[in-house]
C-alpha positions in Angstrom: 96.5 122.7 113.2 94.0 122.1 116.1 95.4 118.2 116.2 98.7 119.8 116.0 98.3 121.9 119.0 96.2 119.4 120.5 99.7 116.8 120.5 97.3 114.6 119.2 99.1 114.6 116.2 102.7 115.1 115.0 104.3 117.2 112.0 106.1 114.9 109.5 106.6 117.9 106.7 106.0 121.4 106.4 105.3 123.5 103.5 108.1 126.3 103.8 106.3 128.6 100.9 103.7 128.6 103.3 103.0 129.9 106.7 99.9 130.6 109.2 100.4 134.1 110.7 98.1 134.7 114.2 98.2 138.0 116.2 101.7 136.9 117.9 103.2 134.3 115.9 104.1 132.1 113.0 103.7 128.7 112.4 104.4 126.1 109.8 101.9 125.4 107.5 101.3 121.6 108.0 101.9 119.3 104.6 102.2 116.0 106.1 100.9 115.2 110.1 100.9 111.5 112.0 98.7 110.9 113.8 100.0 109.9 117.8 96.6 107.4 118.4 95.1 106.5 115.7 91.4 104.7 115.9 90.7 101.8 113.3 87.7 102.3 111.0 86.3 99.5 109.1 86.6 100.9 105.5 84.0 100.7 103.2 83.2 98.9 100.3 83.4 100.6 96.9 80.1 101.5 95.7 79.4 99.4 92.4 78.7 102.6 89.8 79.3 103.0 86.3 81.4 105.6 87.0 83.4 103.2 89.8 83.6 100.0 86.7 84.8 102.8 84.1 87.4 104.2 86.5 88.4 100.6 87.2 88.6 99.4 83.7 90.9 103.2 83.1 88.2 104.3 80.7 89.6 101.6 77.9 87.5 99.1 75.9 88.4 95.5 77.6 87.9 94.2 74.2 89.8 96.1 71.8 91.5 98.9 73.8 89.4 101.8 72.3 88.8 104.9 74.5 85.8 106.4 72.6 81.7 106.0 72.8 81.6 103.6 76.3 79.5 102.0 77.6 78.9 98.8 79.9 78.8 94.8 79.2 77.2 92.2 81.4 80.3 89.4 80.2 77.8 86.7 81.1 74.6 88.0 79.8 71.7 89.4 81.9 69.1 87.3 80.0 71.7 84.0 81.5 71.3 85.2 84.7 74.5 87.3 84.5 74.4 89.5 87.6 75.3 93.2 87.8 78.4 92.5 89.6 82.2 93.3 89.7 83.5 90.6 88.4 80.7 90.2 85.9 80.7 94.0 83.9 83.3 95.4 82.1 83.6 98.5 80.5 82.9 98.0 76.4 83.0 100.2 73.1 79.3 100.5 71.4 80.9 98.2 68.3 82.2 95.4 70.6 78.8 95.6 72.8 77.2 95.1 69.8 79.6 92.6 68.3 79.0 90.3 71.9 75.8 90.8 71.6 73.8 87.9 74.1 77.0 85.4 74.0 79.7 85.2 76.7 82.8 86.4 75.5 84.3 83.0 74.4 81.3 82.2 72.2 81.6 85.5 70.5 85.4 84.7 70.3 86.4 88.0 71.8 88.8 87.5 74.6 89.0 90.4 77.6 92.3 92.0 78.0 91.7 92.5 81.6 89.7 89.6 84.1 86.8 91.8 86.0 87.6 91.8 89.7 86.3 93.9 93.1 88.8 96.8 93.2 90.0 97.9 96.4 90.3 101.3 98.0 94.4 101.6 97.3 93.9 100.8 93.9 91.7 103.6 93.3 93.8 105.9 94.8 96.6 105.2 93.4 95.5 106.7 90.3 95.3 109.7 91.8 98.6 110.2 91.6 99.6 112.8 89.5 97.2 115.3 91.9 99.8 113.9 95.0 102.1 116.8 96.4 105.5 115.2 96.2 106.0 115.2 99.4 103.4 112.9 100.2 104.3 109.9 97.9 106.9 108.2 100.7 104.0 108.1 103.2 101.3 107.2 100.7 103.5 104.2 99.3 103.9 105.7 95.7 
């Protein structure tokens, strides 16, 4: 509201089951605002987590597709000087961690359905989706 009134921003969409009442007025209850100036900020990197690599990897098994007892897998192997990087863990049931064991994934014959890779802030919120007021998705590219 205070970028509203400030005409530093303009409104794009209003909630109409919503309104902001002061002592002598009215006023729309902002759902979507533009901004008039807007300053570039560098984004940042996502952090590399487990949480971050799970989320990525949609909380499946790149192995065999299972959704249960996860847990993480260096796809070349930390004692080979696999690093803890993007593009080197995957997210991996306990049976297929085990099944790898200290061989790449071709050696173990067990084939990734998904290549690691560094994700990138859209990507991530794009599966935030469903919690996306409808009226938001044009402006969000959804």
């Amino acid at each position: 509201m205070k970028l509203l009134f400030l005409d530093k921003a303009e409104l794009l969409h209003d909630d109409p089951k919503r309104r902001i009442r002061t002592v002598d007025d009215y006023f729309s209850y902002p759902s979507v605002i533009r901004l008039t100036r807007y300053i570039r900020l560098p984004y940042k990197r996502i952090v590399l987590s487990r949480r971050n690599i799970m989320k990525r990897d949609n909380h499946t098994c790149q192995y065999c597709g299972r959704r249960s007892d996860l847990t993480l897998d260096h796809v070349m192997p930390r004692s080979r000087n696999g690093a803890d990087s993007w593009e080197n863990l995957v997210t991996a049931c306990n049976i297929c961690n085990v099944k790898k064991g200290n061989r790449t994934p071709d050696e173990a014959s067990m084939h990734l359905k998904t290549d690691p890779y560094r994700p990138i802030h859209i990507t991530f919120f794009q599966n935030l989706i469903s919690s996306v007021q409808d009226d938001w998705k044009p402006y969000l590219y959804m």
